[in-house]
DRENNU-660927 format. One record per atom (N, C-alpha, C): residue number from 1; residue in one letter; x, y, z. Coordinates in Angstrom, 1 decimal. Example, Ala and Ser with C-alpha at 12.3 -4.5 7.8 and 13.67 -1.06 7.14 Angstrom:
2
+-----+----+--------+--------+--------+
|   i | aa |     px |     py |     pz |
+-----+----+--------+--------+--------+
|   1 |  a |   13.2 |   -5.7 |    7.8 |
|   1 |  a |   12.3 |   -4.5 |    7.8 |
|   1 |  a |   13.2 |   -3.3 |    7.8 |
|   2 |  s |   12.8 |   -2.2 |    7.1 |
|   2 |  s |   13.7 |   -1.1 |    7.1 |
|   2 |  s |   12.9 |    0.0 |    7.9 |
+-----+----+--------+--------+--------+
% end
This chain:
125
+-----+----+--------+--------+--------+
|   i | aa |     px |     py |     pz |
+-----+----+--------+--------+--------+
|   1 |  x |    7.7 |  -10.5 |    7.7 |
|   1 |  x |    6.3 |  -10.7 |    7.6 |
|   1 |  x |    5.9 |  -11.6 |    6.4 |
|   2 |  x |    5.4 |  -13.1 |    6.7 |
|   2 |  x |    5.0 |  -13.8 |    5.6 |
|   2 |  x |    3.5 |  -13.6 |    5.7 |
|   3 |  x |    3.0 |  -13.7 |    6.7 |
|   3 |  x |    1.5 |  -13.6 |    6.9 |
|   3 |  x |    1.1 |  -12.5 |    7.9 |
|   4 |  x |   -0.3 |  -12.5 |    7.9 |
|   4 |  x |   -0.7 |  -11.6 |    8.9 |
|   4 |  x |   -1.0 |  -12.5 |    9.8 |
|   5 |  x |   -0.9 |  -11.3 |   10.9 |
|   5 |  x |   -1.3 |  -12.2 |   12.2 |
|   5 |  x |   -3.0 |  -12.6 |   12.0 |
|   6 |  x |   -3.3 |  -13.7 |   12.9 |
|   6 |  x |   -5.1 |  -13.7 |   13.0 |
|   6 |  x |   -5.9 |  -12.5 |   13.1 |
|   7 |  x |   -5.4 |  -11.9 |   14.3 |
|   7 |  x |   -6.3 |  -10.8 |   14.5 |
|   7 |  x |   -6.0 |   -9.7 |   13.4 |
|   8 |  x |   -5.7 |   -9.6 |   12.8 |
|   8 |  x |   -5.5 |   -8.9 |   12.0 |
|   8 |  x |   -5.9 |   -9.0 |   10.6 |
|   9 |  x |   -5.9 |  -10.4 |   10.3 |
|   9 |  x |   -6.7 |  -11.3 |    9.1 |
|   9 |  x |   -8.0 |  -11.1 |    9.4 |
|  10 |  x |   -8.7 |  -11.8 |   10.6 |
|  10 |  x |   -9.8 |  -11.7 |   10.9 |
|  10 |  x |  -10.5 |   -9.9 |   10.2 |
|  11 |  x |  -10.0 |   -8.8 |   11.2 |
|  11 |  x |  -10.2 |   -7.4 |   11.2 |
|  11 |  x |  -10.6 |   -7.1 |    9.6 |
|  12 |  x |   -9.8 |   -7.8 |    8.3 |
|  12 |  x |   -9.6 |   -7.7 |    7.2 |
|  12 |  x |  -10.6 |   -8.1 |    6.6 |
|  13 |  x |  -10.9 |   -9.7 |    7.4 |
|  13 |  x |  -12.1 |  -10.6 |    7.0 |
|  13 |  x |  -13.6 |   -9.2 |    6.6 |
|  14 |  x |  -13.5 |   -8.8 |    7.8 |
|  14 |  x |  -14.8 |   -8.5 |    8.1 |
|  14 |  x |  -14.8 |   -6.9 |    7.4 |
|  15 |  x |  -13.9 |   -6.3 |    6.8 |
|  15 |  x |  -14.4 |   -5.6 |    5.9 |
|  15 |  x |  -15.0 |   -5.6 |    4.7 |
|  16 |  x |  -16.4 |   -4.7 |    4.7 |
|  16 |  x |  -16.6 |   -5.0 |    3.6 |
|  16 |  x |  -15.6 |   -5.0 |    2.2 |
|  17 |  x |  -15.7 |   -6.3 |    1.3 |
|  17 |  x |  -15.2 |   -6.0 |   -0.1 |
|  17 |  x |  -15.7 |   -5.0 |   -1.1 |
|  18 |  x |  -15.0 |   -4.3 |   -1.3 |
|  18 |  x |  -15.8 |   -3.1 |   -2.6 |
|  18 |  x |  -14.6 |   -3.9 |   -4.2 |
|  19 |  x |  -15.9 |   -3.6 |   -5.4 |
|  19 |  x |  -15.2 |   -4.0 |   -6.6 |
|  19 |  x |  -14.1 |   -3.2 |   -7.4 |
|  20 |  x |  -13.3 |   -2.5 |   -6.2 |
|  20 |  x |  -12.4 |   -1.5 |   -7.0 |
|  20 |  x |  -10.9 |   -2.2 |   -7.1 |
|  21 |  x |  -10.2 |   -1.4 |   -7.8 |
|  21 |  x |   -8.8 |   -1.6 |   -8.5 |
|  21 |  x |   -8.0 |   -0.7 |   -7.6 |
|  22 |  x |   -6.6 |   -1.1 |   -6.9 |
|  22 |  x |   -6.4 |    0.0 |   -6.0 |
|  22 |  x |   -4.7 |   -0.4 |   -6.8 |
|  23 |  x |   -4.0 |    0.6 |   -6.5 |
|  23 |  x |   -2.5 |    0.5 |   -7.5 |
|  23 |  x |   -1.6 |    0.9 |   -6.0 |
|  24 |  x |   -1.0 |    0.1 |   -6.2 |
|  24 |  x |    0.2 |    0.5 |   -5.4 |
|  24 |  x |    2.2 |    0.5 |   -5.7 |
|  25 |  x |    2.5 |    1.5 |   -5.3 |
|  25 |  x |    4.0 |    1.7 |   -5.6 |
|  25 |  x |    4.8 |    2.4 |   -4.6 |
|  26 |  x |    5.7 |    2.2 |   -4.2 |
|  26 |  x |    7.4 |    2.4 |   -4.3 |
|  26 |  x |    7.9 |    3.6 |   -5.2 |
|  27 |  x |    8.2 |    4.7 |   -4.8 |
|  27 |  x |    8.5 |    5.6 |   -5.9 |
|  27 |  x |    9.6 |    6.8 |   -4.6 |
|  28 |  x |   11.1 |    6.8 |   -5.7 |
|  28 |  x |   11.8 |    7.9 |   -4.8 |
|  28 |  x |   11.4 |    9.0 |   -4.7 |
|  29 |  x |   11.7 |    9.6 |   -3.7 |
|  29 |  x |   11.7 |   10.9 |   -3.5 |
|  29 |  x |   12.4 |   11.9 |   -4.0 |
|  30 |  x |   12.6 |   12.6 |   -4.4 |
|  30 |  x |   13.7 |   14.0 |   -5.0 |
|  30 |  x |   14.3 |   13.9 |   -3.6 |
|  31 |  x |   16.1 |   14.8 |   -4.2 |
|  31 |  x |   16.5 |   15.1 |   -3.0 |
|  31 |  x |   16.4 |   16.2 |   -2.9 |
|  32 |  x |   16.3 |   16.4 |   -1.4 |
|  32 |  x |   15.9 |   17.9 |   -0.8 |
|  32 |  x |   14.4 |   18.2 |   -0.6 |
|  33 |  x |   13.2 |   17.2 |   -1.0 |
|  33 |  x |   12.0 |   17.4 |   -0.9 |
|  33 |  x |   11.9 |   16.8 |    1.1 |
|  34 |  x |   12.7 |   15.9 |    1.5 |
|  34 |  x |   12.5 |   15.5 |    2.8 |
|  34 |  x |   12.7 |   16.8 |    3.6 |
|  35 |  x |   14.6 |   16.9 |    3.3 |
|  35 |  x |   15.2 |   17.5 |    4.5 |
|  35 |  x |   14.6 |   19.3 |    4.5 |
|  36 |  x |   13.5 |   19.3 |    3.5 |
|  36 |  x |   12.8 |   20.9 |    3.2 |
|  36 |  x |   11.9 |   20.7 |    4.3 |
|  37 |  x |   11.2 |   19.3 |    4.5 |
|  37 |  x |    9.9 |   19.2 |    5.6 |
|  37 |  x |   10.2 |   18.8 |    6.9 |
|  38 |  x |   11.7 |   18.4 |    6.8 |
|  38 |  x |   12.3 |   17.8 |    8.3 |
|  38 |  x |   13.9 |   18.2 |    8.4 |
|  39 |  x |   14.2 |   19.5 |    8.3 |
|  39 |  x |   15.4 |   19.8 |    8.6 |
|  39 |  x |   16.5 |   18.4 |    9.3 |
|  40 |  x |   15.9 |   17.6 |   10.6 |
|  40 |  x |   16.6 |   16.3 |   10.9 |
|  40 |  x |   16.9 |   15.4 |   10.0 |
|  41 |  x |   16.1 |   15.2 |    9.2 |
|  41 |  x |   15.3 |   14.0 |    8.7 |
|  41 |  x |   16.6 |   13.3 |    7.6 |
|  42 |  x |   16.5 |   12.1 |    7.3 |
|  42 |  x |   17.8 |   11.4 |    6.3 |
|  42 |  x |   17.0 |   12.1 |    5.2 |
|  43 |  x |   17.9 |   12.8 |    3.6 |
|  43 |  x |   17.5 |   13.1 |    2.6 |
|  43 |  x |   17.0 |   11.8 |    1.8 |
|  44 |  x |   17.4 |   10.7 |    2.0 |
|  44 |  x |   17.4 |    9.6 |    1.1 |
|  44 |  x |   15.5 |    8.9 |    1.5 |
|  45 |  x |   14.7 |    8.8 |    0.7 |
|  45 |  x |   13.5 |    8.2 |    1.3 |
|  45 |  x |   12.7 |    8.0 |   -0.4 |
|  46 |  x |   11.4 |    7.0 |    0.5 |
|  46 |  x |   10.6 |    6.3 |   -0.8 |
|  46 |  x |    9.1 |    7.0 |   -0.3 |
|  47 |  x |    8.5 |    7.3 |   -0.9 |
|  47 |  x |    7.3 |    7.9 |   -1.1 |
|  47 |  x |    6.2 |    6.3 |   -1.6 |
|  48 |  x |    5.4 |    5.6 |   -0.6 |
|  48 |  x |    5.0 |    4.8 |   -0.6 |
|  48 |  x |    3.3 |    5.1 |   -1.0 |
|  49 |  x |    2.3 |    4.5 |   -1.8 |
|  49 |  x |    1.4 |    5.2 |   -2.4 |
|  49 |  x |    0.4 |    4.4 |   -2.6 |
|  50 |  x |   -0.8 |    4.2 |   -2.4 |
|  50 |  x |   -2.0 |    3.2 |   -3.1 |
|  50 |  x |   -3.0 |    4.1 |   -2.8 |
|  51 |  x |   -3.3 |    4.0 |   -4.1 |
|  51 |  x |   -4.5 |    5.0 |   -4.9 |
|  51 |  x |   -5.6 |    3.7 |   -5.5 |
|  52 |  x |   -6.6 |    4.6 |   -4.9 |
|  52 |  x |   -8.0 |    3.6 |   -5.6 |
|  52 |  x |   -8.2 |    3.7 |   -7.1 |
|  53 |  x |   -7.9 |    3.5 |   -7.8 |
|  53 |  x |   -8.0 |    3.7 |   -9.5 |
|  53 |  x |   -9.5 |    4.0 |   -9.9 |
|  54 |  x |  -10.3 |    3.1 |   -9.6 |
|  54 |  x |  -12.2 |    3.0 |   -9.4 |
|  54 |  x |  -12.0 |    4.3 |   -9.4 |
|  55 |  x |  -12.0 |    4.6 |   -7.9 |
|  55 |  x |  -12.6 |    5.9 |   -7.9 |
|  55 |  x |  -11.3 |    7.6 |   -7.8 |
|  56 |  x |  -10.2 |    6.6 |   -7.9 |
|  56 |  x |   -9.3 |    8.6 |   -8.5 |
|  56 |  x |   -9.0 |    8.9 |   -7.0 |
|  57 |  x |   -8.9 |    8.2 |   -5.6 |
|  57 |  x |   -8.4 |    8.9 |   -4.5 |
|  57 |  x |   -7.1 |    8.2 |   -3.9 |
|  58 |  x |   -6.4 |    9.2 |   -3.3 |
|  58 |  x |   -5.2 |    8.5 |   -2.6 |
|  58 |  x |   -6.0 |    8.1 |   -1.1 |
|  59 |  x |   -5.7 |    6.8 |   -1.2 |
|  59 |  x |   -6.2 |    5.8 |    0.5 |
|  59 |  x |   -4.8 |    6.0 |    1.3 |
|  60 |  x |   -3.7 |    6.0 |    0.8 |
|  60 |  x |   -2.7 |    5.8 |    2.0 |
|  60 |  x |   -1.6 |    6.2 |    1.2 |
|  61 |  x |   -0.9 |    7.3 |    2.1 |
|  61 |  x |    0.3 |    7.4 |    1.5 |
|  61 |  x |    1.1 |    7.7 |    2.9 |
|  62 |  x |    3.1 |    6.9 |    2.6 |
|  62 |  x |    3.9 |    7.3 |    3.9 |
|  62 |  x |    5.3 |    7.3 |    2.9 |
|  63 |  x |    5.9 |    8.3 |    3.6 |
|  63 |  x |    7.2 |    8.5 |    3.2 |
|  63 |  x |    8.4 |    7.2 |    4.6 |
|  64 |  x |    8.7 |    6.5 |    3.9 |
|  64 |  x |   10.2 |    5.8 |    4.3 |
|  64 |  x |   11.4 |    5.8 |    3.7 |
|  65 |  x |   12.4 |    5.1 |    5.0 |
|  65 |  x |   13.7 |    5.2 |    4.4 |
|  65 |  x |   13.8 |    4.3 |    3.1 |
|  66 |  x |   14.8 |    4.8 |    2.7 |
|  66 |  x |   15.2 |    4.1 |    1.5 |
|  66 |  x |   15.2 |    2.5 |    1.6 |
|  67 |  x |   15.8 |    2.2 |    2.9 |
|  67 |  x |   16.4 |    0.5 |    3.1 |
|  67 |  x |   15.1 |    0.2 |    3.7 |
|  68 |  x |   13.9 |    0.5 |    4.2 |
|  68 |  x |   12.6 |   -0.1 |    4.7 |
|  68 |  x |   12.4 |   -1.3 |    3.3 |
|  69 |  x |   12.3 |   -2.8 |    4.4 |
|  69 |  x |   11.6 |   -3.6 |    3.7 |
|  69 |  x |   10.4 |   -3.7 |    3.2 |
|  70 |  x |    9.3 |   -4.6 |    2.3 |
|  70 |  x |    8.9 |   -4.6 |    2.0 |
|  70 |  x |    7.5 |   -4.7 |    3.0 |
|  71 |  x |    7.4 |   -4.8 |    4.2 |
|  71 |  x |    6.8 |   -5.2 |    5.3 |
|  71 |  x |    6.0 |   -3.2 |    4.8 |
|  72 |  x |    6.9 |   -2.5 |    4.8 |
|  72 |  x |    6.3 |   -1.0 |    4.9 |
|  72 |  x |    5.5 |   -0.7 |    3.7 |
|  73 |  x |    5.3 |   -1.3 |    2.8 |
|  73 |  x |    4.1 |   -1.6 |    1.6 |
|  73 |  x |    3.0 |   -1.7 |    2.2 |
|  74 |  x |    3.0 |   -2.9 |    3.1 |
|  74 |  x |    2.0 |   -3.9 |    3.8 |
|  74 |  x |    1.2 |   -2.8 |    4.8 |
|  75 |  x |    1.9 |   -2.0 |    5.8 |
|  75 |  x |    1.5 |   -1.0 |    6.7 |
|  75 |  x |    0.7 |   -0.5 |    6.2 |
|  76 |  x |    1.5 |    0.6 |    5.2 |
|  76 |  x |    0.5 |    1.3 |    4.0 |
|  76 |  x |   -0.6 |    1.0 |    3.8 |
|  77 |  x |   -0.8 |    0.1 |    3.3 |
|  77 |  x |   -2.1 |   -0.9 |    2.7 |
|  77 |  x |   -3.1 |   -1.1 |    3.6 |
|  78 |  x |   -2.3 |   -1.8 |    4.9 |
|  78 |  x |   -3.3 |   -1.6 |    5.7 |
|  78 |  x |   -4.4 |   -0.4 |    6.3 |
|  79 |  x |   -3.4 |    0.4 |    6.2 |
|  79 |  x |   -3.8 |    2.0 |    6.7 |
|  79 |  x |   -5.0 |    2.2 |    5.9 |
|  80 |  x |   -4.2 |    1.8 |    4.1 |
|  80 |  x |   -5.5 |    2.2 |    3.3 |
|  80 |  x |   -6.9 |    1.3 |    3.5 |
|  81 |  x |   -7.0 |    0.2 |    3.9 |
|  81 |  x |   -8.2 |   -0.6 |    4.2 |
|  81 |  x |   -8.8 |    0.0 |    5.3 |
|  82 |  x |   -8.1 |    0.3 |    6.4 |
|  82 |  x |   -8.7 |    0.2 |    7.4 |
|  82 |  x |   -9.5 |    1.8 |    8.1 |
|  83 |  x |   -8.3 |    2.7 |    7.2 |
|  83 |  x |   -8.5 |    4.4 |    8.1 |
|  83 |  x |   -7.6 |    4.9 |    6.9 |
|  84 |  x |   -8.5 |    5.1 |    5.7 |
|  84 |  x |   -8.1 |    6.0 |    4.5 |
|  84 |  x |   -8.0 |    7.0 |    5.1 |
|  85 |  x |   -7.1 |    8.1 |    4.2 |
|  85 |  x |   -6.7 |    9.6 |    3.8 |
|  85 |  x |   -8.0 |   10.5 |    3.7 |
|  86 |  x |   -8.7 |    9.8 |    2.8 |
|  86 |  x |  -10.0 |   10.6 |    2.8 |
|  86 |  x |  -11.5 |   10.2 |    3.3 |
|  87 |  x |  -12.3 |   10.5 |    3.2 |
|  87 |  x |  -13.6 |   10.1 |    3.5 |
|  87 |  x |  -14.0 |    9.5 |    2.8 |
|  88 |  x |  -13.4 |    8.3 |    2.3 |
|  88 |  x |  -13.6 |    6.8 |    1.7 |
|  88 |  x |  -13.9 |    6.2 |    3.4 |
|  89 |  x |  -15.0 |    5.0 |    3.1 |
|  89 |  x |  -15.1 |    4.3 |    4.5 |
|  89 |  x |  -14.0 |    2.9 |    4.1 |
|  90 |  x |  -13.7 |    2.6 |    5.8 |
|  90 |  x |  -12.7 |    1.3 |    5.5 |
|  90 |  x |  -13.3 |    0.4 |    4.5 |
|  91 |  x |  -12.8 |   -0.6 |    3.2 |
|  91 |  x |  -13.0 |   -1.5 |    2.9 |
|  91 |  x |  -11.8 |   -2.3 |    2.2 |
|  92 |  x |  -11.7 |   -3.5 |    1.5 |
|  92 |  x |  -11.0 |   -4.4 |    0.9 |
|  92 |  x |  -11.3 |   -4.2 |   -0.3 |
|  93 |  x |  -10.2 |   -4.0 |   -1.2 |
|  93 |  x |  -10.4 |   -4.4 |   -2.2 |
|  93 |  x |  -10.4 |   -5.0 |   -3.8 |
|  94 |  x |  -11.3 |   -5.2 |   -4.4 |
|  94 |  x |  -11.1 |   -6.5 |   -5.5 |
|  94 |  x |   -9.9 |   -7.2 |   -5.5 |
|  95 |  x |   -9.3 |   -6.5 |   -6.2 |
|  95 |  x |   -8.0 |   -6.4 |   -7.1 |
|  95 |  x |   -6.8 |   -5.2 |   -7.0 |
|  96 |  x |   -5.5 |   -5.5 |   -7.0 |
|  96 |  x |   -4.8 |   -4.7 |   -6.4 |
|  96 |  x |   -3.6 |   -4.7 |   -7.7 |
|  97 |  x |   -3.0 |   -3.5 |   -8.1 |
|  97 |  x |   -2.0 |   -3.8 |   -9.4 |
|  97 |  x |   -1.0 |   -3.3 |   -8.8 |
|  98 |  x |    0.0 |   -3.3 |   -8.6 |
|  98 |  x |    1.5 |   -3.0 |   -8.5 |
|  98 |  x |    2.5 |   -3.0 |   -9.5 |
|  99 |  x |    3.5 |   -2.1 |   -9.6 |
|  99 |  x |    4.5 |   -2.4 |  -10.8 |
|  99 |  x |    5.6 |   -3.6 |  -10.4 |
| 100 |  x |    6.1 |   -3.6 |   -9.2 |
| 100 |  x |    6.8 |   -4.4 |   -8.7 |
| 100 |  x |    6.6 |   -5.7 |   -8.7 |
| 101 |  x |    6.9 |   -7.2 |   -9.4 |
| 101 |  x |    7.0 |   -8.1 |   -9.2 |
| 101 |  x |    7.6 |   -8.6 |   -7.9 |
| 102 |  x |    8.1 |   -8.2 |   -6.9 |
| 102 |  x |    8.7 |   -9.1 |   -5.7 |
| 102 |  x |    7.7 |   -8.6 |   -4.9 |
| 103 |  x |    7.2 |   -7.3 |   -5.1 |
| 103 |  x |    5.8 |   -6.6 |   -4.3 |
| 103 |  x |    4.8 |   -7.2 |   -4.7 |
| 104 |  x |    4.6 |   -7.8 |   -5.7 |
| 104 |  x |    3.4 |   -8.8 |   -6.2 |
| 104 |  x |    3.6 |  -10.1 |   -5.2 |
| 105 |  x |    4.8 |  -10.4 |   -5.6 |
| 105 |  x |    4.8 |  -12.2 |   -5.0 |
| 105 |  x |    4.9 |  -11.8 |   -3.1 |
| 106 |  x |    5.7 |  -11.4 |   -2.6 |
| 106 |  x |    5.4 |  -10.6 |   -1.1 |
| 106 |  x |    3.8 |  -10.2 |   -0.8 |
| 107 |  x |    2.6 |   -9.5 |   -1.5 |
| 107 |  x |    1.8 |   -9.3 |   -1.4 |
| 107 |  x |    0.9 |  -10.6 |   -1.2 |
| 108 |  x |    0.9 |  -11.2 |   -2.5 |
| 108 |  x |    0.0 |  -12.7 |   -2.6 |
| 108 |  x |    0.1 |  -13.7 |   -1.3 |
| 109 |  x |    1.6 |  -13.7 |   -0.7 |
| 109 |  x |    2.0 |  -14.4 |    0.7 |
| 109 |  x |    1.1 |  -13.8 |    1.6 |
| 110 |  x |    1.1 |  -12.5 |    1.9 |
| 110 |  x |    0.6 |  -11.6 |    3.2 |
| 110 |  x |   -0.8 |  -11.9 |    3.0 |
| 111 |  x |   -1.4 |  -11.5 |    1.9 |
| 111 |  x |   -2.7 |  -11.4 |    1.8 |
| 111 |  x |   -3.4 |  -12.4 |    1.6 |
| 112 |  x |   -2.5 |  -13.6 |    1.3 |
| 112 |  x |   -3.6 |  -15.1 |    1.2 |
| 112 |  x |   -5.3 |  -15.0 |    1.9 |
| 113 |  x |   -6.0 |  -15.9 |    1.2 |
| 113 |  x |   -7.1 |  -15.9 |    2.2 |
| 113 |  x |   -8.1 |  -14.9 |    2.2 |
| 114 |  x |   -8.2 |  -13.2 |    1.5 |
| 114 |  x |   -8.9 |  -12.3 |    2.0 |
| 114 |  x |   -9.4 |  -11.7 |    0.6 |
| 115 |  x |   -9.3 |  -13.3 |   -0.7 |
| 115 |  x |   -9.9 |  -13.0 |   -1.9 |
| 115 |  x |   -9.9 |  -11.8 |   -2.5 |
| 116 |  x |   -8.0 |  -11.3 |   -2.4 |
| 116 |  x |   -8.0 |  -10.1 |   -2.9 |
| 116 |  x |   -7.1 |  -10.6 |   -4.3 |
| 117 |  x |   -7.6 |  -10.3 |   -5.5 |
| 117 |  x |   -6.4 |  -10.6 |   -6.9 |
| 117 |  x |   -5.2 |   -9.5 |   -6.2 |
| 118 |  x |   -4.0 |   -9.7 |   -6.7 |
| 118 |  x |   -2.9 |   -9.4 |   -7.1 |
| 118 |  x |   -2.3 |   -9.3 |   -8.2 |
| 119 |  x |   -2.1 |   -8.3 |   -9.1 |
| 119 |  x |   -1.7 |   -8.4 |  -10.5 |
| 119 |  x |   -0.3 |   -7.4 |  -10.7 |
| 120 |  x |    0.5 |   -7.8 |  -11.5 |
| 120 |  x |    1.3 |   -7.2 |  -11.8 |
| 120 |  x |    1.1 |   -6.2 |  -13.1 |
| 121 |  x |    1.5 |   -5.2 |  -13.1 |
| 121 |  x |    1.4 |   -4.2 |  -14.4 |
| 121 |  x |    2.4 |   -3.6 |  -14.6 |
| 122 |  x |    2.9 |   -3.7 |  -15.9 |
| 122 |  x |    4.9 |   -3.4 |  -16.6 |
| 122 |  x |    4.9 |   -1.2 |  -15.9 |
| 123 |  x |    3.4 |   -0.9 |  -16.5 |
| 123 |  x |    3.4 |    0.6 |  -15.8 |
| 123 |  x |    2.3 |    1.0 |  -14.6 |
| 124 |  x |    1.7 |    1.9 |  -14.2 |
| 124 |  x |    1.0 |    2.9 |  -13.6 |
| 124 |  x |    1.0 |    4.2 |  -13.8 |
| 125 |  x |    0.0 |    5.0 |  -13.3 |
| 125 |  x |    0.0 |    5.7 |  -14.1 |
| 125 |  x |    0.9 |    6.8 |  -12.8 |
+-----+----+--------+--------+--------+
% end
């Protein structure tokens, strides 16, 4: 995934922009926290996360395997724009911080175009 498809840029177009800060990360899981919720399930996985900072809510969170590319950031994200966690309504927004530099530069590719900053930050909280 270098870009988004049209229809799916467009979908993005047309949400409203709100002026919030939203953080996103990549963070392992403990072992034994999976295979406690999914007896099947591979122990090995990443707890994928973007939280609106503005306002203090989690928009989207998904647990993946360990070896999911960076494409499963992207999902995430989308999820959080479009059909948040909470009774936040869909929107885009401002500015986005990540700790990850290759998640920065991967992001800025996908998201071209939908006047969202991308910033890198050494922490989060």
């Amino acid at each position: 995934m270098t870009a988004l498809n049209r229809s799916t840029h467009r979908r993005l177009r047309q949400l409203r922009q709100v002026p919030s800060v939203w953080e996103g990360d990549r963070r392992p899981i403990a072992p034994g926290v999976i295979s406690s919720l999914d007896p099947e399930a591979d122990d090995e996985g990443e707890c994928i996360l973007w939280v609106d900072g503005s306002e203090g809510v989690v928009r989207a969170m998904d647990v993946v395997a360990l070896n999911s590319g960076p494409e499963a950031i992207v999902r995430t994200l989308l999820r959080a724009m479009e059909a948040p966690h909470n009774a936040s309504p869909p929107a885009r927004p401002q500015k986005i911080v990540v700790r990850d530099r290759e998640i920065q530069f991967f992001l800025r590719g996908v998201l071209q175009d939908l006047d969202i900053s991308i910033e890198h930050v050494p922490e989060l909280p």
